[in-house]
N, C-alpha and C positions, 0 to 999 in steps of 0.2 A: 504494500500500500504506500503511495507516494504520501511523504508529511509536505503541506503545503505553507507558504502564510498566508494571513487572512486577505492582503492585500493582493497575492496571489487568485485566491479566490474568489474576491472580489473582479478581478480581470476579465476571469473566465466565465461570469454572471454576466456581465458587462455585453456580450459579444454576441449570446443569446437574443435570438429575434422575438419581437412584443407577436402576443398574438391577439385577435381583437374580442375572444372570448377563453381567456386565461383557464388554463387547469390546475394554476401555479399560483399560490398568495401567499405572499411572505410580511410575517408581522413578527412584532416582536413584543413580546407580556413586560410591563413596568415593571423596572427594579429598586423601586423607592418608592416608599420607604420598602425595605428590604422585606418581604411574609415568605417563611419558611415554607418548605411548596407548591409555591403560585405558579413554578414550571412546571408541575407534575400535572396540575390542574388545567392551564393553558395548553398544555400538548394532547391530554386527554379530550377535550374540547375541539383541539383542531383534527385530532382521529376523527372525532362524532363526524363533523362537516367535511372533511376532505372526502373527492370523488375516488383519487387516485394515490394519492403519498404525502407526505408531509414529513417537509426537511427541518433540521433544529441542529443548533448546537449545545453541545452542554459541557460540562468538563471533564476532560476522559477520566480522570481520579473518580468520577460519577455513575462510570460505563457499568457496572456489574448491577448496580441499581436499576437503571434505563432498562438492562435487560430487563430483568425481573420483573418488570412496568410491563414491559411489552410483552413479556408472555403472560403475564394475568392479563390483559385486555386482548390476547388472541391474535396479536400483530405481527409482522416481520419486521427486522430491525436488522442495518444494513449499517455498516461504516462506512461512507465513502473516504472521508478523508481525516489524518491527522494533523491538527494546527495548533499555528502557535499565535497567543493573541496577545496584545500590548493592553494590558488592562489600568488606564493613569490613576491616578493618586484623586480619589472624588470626597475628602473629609480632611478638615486639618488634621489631625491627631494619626492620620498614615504617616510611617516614618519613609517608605518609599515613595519617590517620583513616581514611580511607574511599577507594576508586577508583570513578567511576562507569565501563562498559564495554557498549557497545555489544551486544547478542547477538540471534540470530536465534532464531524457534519456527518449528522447520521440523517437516513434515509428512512420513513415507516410507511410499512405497506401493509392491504389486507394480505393474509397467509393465501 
């Protein structure tokens, strides 16, 4: 599996032609104030509505979880890629500028 960065990633999004009745929506769940499981929730959500798959990231230290997710809701779950994301410094009281954090784009699909 190729480890990508995100800006990479972003490239190859990029290049991808609009189509004028998408099977493709990409949102992204509020992360502030910070609620413990609000991904779990928002991806369970976007399984409900999704036609065809539904793409996410999350942080690979997370992946044996996501699994586990995904087989109690009877889903396929797919790595496409590993990356590495620049995550900055969003509170005074971070002693780092920046954290870089490992995370997966994973793929869910019906079985």
């Amino acid at each position: 599996m190729k480890k990508l960065k995100l800006k990479e990633l972003e490239s190859c999004l990029q290049q991808v032609d609009t189509f004028e009745s998408p099977k493709l929506l990409l949102e992204q769940y509020a992360t502030r104030p910070h609620i413990a499981g609000i991904d779990m929730v928002f991806l369970k959500t976007a399984l409900q509505m999704a036609k065809t798959a539904v793409y996410s990231l999350h942080k690979t230290s997370t992946r044996q979880h996501i699994q586990k997710k995904a087989a109690e809701w009877e889903v396929k779950m797919e790595v496409l890629a590993e990356l590495r994301f620049d995550l900055p410094a969003s509170y005074k009281f971070h002693k780092k500028k920046s954290v870089d954090i490992e995370v997966d784009f994973i793929r869910f699909s019906a079985k």
